[in-house]
C-alpha positions in Angstrom: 0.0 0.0 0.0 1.6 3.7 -1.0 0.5 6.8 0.2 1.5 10.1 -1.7 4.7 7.9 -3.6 5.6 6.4 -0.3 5.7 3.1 1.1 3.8 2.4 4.0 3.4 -1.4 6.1 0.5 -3.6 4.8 -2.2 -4.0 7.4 -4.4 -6.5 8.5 -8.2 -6.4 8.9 -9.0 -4.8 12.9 -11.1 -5.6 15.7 -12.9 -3.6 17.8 -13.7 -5.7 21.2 -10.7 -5.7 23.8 -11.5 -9.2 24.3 -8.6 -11.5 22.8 -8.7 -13.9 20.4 -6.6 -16.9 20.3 -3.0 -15.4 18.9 -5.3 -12.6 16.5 -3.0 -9.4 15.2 -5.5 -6.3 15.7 -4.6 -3.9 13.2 -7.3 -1.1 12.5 -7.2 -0.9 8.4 -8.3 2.4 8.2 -5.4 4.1 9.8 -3.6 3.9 6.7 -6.1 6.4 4.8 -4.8 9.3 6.8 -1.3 8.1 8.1 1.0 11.2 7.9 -0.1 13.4 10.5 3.2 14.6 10.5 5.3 16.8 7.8 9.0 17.4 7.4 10.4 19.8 5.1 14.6 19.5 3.8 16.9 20.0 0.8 20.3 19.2 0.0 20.5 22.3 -1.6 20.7 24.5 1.1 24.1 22.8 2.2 25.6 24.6 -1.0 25.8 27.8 2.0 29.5 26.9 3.0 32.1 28.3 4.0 35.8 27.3 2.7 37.7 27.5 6.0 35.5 25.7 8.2 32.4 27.8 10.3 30.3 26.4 13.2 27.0 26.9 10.9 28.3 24.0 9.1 25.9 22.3 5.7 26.4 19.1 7.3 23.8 20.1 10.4 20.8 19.1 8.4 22.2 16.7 6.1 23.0 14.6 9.7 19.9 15.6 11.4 17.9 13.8 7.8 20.1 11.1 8.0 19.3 10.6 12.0 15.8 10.7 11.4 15.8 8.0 7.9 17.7 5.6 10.1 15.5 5.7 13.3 12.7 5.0 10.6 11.1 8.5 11.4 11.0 9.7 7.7 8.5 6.6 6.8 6.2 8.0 9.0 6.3 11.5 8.5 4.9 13.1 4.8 7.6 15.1 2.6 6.3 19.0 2.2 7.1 20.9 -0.7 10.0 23.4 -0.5 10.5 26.1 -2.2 12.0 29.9 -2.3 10.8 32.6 -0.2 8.5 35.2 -2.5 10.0 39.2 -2.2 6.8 40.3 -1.1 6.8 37.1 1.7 10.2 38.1 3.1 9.0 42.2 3.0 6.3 41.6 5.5 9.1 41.4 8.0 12.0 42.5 6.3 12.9 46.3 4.6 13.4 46.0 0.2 17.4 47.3 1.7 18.2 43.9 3.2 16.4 41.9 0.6 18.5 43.4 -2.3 21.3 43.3 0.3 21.4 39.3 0.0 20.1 38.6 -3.0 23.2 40.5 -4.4 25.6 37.9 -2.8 25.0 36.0 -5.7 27.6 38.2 -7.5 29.8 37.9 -5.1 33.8 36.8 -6.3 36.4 34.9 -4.6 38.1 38.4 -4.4 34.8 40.0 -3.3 34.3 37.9 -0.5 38.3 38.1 1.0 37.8 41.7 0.7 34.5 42.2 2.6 35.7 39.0 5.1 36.1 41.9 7.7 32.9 43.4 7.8 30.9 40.3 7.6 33.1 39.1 10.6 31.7 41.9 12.6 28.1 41.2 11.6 29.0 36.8 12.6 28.0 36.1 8.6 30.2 34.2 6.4 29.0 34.4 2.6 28.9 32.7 -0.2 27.7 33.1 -4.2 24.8 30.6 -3.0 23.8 32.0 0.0 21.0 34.1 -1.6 19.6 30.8 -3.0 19.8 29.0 0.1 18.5 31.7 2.6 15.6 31.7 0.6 15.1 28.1 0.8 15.2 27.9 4.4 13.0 30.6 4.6 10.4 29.1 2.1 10.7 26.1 3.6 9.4 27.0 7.1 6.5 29.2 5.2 6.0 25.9 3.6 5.8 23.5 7.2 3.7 26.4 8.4 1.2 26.8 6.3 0.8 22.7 5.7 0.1 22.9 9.6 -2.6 26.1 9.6 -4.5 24.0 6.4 -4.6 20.9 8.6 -2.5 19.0 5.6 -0.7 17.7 8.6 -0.9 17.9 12.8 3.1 18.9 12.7 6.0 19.6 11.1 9.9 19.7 11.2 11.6 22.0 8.8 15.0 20.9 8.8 16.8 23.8 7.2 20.0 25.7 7.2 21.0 28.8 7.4 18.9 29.8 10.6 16.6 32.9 11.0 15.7 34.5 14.4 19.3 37.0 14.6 18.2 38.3 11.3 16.5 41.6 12.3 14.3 43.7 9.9 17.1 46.1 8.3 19.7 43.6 8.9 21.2 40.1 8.6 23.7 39.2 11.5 24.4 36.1 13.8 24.9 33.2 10.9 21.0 34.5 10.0 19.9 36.1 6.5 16.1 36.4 6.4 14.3 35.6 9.8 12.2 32.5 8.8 10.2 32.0 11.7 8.6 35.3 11.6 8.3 35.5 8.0 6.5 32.3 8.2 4.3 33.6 10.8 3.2 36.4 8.6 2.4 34.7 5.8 0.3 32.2 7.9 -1.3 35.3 9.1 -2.3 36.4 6.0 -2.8 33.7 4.2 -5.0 31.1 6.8 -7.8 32.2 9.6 -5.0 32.0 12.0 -4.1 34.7 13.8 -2.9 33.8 17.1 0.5 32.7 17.4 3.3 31.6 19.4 6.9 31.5 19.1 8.7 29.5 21.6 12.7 30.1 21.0 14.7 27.7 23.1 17.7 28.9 21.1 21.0 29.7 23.6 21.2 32.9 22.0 18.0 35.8 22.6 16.4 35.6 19.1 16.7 39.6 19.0 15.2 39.1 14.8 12.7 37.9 16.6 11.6 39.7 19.2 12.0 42.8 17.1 9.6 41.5 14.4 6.5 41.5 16.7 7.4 44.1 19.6 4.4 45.9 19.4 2.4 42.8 18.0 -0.2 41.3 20.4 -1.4 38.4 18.0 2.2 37.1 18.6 3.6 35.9 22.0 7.2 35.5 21.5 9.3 33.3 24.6 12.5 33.1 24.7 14.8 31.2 27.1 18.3 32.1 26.4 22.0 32.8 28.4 22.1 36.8 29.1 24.9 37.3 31.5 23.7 40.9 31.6 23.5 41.1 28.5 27.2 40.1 28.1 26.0 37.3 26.0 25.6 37.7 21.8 23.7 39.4 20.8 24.6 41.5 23.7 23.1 44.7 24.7 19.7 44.6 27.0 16.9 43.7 24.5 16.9 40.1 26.1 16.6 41.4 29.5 13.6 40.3 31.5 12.5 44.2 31.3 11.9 43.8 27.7 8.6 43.2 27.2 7.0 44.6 24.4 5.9 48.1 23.2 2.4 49.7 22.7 0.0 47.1 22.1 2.5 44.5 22.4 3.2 45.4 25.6 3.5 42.0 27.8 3.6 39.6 24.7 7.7 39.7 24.5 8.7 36.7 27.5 12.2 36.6 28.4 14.1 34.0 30.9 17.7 35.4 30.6 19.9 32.8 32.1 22.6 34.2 34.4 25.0 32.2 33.7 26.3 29.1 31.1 25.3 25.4 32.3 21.9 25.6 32.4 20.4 22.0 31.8 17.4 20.0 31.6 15.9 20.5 35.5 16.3 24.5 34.5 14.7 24.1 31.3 11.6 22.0 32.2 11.4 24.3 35.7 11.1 27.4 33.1 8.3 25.6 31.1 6.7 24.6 34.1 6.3 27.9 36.1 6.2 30.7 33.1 6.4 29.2 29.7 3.1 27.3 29.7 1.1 28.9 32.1 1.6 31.9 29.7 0.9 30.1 26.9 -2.2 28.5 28.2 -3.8 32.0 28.6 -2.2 33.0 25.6 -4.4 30.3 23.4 -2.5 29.9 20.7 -4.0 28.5 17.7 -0.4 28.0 16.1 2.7 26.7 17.9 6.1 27.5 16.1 9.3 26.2 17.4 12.3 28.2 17.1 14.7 24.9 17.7 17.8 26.0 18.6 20.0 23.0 20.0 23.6 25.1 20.7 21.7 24.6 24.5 22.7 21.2 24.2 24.7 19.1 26.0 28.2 18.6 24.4 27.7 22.2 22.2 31.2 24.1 22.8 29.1 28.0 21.6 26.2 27.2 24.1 28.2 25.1 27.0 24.8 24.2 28.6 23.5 20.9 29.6 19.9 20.2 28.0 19.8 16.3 26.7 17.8 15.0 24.4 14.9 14.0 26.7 15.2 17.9 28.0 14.1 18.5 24.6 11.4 15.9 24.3 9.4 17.1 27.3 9.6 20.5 26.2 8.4 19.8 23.2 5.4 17.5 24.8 4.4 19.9 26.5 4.2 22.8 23.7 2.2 19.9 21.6 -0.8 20.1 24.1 -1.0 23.8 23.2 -3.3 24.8 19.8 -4.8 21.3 19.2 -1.3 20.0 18.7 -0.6 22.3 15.8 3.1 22.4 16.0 6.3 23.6 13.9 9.6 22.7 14.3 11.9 25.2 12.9 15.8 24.4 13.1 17.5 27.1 13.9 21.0 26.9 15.6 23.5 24.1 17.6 26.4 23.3 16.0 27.9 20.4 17.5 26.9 17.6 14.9 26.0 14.9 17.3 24.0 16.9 19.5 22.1 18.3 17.1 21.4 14.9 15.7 20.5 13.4 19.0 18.2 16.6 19.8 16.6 16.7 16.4 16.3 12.9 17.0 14.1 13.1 20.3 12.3 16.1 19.0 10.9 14.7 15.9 10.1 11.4 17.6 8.4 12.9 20.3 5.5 15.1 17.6 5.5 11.4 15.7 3.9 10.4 19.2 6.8 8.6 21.1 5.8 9.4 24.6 9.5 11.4 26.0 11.7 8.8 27.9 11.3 8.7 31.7 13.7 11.3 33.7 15.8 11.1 36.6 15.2 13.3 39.2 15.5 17.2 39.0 16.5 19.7 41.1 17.2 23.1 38.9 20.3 25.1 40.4 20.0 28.2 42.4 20.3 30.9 39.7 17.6 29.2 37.6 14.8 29.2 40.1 16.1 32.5 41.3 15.6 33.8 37.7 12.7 32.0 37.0 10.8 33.9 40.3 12.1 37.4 38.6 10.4 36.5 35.6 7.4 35.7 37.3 7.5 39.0 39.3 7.9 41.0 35.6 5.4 39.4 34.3 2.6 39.0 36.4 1.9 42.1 35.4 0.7 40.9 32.5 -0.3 37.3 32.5 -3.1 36.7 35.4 -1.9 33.0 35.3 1.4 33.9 36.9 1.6 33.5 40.6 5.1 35.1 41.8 4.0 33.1 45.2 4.1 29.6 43.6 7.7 30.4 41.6 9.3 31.3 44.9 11.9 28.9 46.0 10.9 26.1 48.7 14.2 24.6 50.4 13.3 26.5 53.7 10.1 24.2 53.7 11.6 20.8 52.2 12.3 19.5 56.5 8.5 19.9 56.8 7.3 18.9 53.4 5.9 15.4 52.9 5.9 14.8 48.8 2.1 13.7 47.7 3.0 10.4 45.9 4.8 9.6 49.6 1.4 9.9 51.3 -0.6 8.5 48.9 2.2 5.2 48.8 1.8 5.1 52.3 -2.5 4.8 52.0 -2.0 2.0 49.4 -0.4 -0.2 51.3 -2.7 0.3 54.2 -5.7 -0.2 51.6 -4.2 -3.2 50.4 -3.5 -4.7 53.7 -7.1 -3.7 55.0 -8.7 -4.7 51.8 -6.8 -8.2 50.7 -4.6 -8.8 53.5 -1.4 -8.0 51.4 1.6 -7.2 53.2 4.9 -5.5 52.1 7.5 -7.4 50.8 11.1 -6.5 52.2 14.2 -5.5 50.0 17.2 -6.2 51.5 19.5 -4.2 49.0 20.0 -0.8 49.7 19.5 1.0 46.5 16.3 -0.6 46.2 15.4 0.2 49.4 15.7 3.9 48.6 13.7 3.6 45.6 11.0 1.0 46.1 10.2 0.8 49.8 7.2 -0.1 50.6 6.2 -0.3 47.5 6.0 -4.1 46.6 3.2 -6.4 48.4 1.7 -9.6 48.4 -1.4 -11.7 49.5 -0.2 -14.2 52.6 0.2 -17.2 50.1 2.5 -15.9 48.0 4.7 -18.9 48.7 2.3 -21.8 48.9 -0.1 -21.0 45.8 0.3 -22.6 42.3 -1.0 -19.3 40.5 0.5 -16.3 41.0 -0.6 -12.8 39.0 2.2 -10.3 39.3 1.3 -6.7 38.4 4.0 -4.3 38.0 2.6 -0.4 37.3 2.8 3.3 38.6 0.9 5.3 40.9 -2.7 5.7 40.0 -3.6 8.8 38.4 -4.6 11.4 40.5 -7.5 13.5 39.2 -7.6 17.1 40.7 -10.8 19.8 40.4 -10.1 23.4 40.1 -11.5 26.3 41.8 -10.0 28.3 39.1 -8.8 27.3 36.1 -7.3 31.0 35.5 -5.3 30.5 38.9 -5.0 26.3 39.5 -6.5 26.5 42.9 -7.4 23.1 43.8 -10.5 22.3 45.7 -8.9 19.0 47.7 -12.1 18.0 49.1 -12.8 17.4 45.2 -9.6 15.7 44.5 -9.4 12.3 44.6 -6.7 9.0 43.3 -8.1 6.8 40.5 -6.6 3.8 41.5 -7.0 0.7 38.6 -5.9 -2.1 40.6 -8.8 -2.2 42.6 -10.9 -4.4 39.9 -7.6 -6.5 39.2 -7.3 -7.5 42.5 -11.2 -8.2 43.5 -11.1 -10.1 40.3 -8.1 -12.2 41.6 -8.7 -12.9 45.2 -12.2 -14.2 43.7 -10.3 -16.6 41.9 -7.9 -17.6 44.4 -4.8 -16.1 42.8 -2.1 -15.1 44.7 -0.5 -11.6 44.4 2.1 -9.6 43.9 1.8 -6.0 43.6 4.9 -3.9 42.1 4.8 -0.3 42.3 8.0 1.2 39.7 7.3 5.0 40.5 10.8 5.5 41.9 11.5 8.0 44.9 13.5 10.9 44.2 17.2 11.7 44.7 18.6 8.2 46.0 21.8 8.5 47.2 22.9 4.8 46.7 23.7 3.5 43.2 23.2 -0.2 41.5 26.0 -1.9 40.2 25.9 -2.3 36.3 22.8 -1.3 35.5 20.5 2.1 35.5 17.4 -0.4 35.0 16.1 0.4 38.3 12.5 -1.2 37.7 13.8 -4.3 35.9 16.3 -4.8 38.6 13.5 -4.9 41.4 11.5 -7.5 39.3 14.7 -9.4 38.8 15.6 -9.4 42.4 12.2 -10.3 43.1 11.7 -13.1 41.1 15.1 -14.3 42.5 14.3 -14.1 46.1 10.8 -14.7 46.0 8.8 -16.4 42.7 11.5 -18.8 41.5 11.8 -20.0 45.5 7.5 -20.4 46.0 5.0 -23.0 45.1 4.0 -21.1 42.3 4.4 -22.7 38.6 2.0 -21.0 36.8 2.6 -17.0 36.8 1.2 -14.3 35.0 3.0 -11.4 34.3 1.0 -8.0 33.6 2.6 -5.2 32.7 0.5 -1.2 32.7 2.0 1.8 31.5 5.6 2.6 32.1 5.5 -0.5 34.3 5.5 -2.8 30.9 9.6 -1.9 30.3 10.6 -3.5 34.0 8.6 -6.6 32.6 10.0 -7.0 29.4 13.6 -6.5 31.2 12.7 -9.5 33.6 11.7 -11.8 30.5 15.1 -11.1 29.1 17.2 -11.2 31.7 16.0 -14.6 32.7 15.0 -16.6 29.8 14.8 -19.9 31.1 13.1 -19.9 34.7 10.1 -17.9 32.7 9.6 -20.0 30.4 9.2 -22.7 32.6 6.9 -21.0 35.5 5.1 -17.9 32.9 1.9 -19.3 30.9 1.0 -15.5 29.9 2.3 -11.8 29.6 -0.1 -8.8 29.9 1.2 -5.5 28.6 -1.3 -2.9 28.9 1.1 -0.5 27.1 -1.2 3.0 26.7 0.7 5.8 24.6 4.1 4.4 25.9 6.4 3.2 23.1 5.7 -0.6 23.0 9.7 -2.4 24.7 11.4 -4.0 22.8 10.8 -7.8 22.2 13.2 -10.7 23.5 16.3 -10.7 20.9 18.9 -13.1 21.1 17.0 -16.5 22.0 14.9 -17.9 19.7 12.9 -19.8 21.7 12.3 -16.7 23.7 11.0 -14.7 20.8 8.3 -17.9 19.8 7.5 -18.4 23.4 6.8 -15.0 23.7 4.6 -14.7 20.9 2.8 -17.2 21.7 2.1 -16.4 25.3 1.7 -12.6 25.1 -1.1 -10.2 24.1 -0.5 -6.0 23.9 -3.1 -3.6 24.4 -2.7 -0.1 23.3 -4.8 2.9 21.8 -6.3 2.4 18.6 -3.9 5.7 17.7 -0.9 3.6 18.9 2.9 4.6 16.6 2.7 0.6 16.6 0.4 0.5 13.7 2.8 2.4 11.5 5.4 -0.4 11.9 5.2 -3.6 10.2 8.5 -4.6 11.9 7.1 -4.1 15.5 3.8 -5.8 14.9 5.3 -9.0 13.3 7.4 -9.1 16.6 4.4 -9.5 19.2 1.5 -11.7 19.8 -1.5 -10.9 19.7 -2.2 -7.0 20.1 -5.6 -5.7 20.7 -6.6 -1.8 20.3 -8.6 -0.1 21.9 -10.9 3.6 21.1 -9.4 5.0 24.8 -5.7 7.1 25.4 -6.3 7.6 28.7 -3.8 4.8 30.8 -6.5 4.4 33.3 -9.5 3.9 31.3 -7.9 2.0 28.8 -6.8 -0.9 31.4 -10.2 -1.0 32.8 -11.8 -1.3 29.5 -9.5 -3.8 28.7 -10.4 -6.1 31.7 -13.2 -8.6 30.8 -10.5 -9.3 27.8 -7.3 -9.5 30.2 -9.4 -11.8 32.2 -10.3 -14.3 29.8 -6.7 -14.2 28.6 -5.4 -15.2 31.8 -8.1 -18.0 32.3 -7.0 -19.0 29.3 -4.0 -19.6 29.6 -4.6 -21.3 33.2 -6.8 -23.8 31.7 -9.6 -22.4 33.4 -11.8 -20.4 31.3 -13.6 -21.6 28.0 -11.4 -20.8 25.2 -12.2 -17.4 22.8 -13.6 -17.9 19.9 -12.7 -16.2 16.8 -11.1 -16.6 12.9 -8.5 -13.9 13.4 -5.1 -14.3 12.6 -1.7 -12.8 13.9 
């Protein structure tokens, strides 16, 4: 099947009911008809912009960032735009005719020419070249082009991958390795050309996208955000237009956001703190109905120009979070980062994480003192202007952290005093430290854990906790109103009425452990494997089931692996209740493994699941039901009666499912 001259993976006829079918592939055939939901937009030809003695803003930034993205199979999923040059009267909407017939006449330019003028194009941070005309208007026309895909609805997203960048270049002149500024050209024309109106820029470039900011300082149908090293204004582009004090002019007064880093080494708990307390609390009462990207990655980690410390998944849940904004319409626009790898890697977790990929699972962050410090100054300026800002809530909170209890601490500790009222489970002790300061407490079992033949082991995170607002302007939360939905509850009635043993894992690690395990940073999967060391493999038990919900499906798939041969013997079934999580990775290196697997296992996920744009990964697994519900929670309980009949299954206990389906 080929959509728009592109392959895409053959599917197989779906089905609808969660209930599973004896080793049945469910693969919803209509999802083909409208697969790219997702744009890209790239040319070779914009690497011809070079520079003969070497220059940071080097051609090969996009060519590796393309070649990334082909070989983590993101290109198959994602639909080519159209590029093309920007139009005069496109680039004059932002630019004066001066600077236009300034670059195009580059084009002219001699070998002679271009030693002689080296000097003053030093001073402006340009390097030129008899193609840079051509390209600058190719990056430029390309993000119009990713834009206005996104404001048609053609696609949900886009990732214009283009080179030279844009937001330095300021309306009378070019400067900073930037020509034409292509983020706010592209705004414009979306602006003029589509319904939309509203837009916001979020720049997460190292540098204060000055072109930027310039282009819509008395604009008030733009919010421009930038987070960027100032160093009082020490930092390029120097001078105090990225101070926290700039905030606009006449009616765009309060719609120029700036969080000017003090200092180099910012990384991802800085970052994601930033978002947290002023970026999308703005942008929330903004209401933006388009999302554009300015993607600078010089902020990552390993980029010499930036020397910050953002990594990959800093990017990733940035870029989550901007995708709940405008109905998900999002655009990537590469700007900056010129350490090849980085960039890459960045570009990498970026584009994967607007294909769907839910971002990978973080450590635990503390931002430093001069980001929170910062972050509250902001919030002071810009109260002002944003009602959703609460200097209060920025302010920071060591002098309260001997008194402070963390919620998911208190609500650990009424779990396991539910599940030992409720179904006489008790908590299972660790006797190794660094699981002790990550999981205590947070593994019990029903009394017969040893003794009983069938054992269900459930391995998850905390329930979700669901939260009503007084205000949804200010986020006060009415707590007699709030409450934990807590799926286990039916899982376990269901099994004590069977006479199953149990074992409950929570994998929602605590915070800040001090102690580290040896050879591995698979914290979950170590706990299951200790677990099933010290406990299953020495019990009664010979026929287990393994269910895995949410990010509580990798720890299980890590157990299977790591030991082969004891679960194949004891495991008659494996539950993965995956959600919007990316589905782990199958068993690889035993054979027998992979058919026992796929024989034994079933995966439940949305019926909007990345996993149906994969041939590869659905040949891999069992059976694999889908289901109309994203929502973790929902989706495991809808999934129930099904999970139920699978396990009875595979016990030997329940009457076997009928159906014609095939894998």
């Amino acid at each position: 099947m080929q959509i728009d001259g592109q392959p895409g993976p053959s599917k197989r006829s779906p089905r609808s009911s969660a209930g599973p079918k004896p080793r049945a592939a469910s693969v919803p055939a209509t999802l083909r008809a409208n697969a790219y939901q997702v744009g890209y937009v790239y040319s070779s030809k914009m690497m011809t912009h070079s520079c003969a003695r070497g220059h940071p803003e080097q051609p090969e930034r996009i060519s590796r960032i393309f070649d990334i993205l082909r070989e983590h199979d993101c290109l198959s999923k994602m639909k080519q735009l159209p590029i093309r040059r920007v139009l005069r009267e496109e680039a004059l909407l932002v630019h004066s005719t001066s600077l236009w017939d300034k670059v195009l006449a580059l084009h002219v330019l001699t070998e002679q020419d271009i030693a002689d003028s080296e000097s003053y194009y030093n001073d402006l941070s340009l390097y030129v070249h008899p193609t840079t005309p051509y390209a600058a208007q190719l990056s430029a026309g390309g993000v119009i082009e990713a834009c206005l895909a996104v404001a048609r609805g053609e696609v949900k997203k886009a990732f214009a991958i283009v080179r030279p960048p844009g937001h330095h270049a300021e309306p009378d002149e070019h400067m900073g390795f930037c020509f034409f500024n292509n983020v706010s050209i592209a705004a414009k024309v979306v602006q003029l050309r589509t319904p939309i109106k509203k837009i916001l820029i979020l720049d997460w470039y190292v540098h204060h996208g000055n072109g930027t900011q310039r282009a819509f300082y008395d604009d008030p149908s733009v919010l421009y955000i930038s987070l960027h090293r100032y160093e009082g204004g020490n930092f390029y582009p120097n001078g105090p237009f990225g101070a926290m004090t700039s905030t606009g002019e006449d009616a765009g007064v309060g719609f120029s956001v700036n969080i000017p880093w003090p200092e180099r080494g910012m990384g991802d708990a800085d970052y994601l703190l930033a978002f947290q307390k002023i970026v999308m609390p703005i942008a929330m009462e903004f209401a933006p109905e388009l999302v554009i990207i300015s993607a600078g990655f010089d902020a990552a980690e390993g980029d010499d120009l930036g020397e910050c410390h953002v990594s990959p998944a800093g990017y990733a849940h940035m870029t989550h979070m901007l995708c709940s904004l405008a109905g998900g319409k999002v655009v990537v626009a590469l700007e900056g980062g010129y350490c090849l790898d980085a960039i890459a890697n960045s570009a990498l977790a970026v584009a994967q994480t607007i294909l769907g990929e839910v971002p990978p699972q973080m450590e635990s962050l503390v931002a430093c003192e001069s980001a929170t410090e910062t972050i509250y100054a902001v919030a002071m300026e810009q109260s002002k202007y944003w009602k959703n800002l609460d200097p209060k809530k920025c302010e920071p909170i060591e002098e309260m952290e001997p008194v402070a209890t963390p919620l998911p601490e208190i609500l650990k500790a009424y779990r396991q005093d539910y599940l030992f009222q409720e179904f006489g489970m008790v908590e299972i002790p660790l006797m190794q430290p660094a699981l002790v300061e990550r999981f205590k407490g947070q593994v019990a079992c029903t009394s017969d854990i040893m003794q009983n033949e069938t054992l269900v082991v459930f391995v998850h995170e905390l329930g979700n906790i669901r939260v009503e607002l007084n205000s949804l302007m200010y986020c006060d939360v009415r707590e007699e109103h709030s409450y934990l939905v807590d799926c286990t509850k039916q899982l376990m009635t269901w099994a004590k009425g069977r006479g199953y043993a149990m074992l409950d894992v929570n994998v929602l690690e605590r915070p800040s452990p001090k102690q580290k395990l040896r050879h591995t940073e698979d914290h979950a999967g170590a706990a299951l494997v200790y677990l099933w060391d010290n406990y299953i493999q020495l019990s009664d038990a010979r026929r287990v089931i393994l269910i895995g919900h949410g990010p509580g499906c990798a720890p299980v798939m890590s157990l299977i692996q790591q030991r082969p041969s004891s679960i194949m013997k004891m495991v008659r079934g494996v539950v993965q209740v995956v959600g919007l999580h990316t589905v782990p990775a199958t068993p690889r290196d035993v054979v027998e493994l992979r058919q026992w697997y796929y024989d034994n296992s079933i995966v439940i996920v949305p019926n909007t699941h990345n996993i149906f744009h994969s041939a590869k990964m659905l040949k891999k697994h069992g059976t694999i039901f889908h289901i109309a519900e994203e929502k973790p929670i929902k989706l495991i309980i809808k999934a129930m009666p099904g999970i139920q009949r699978f396990v009875e299954d595979k016990l030997g206990e329940g009457t076997k499912v009928n159906g014609d389906s095939d894998r």
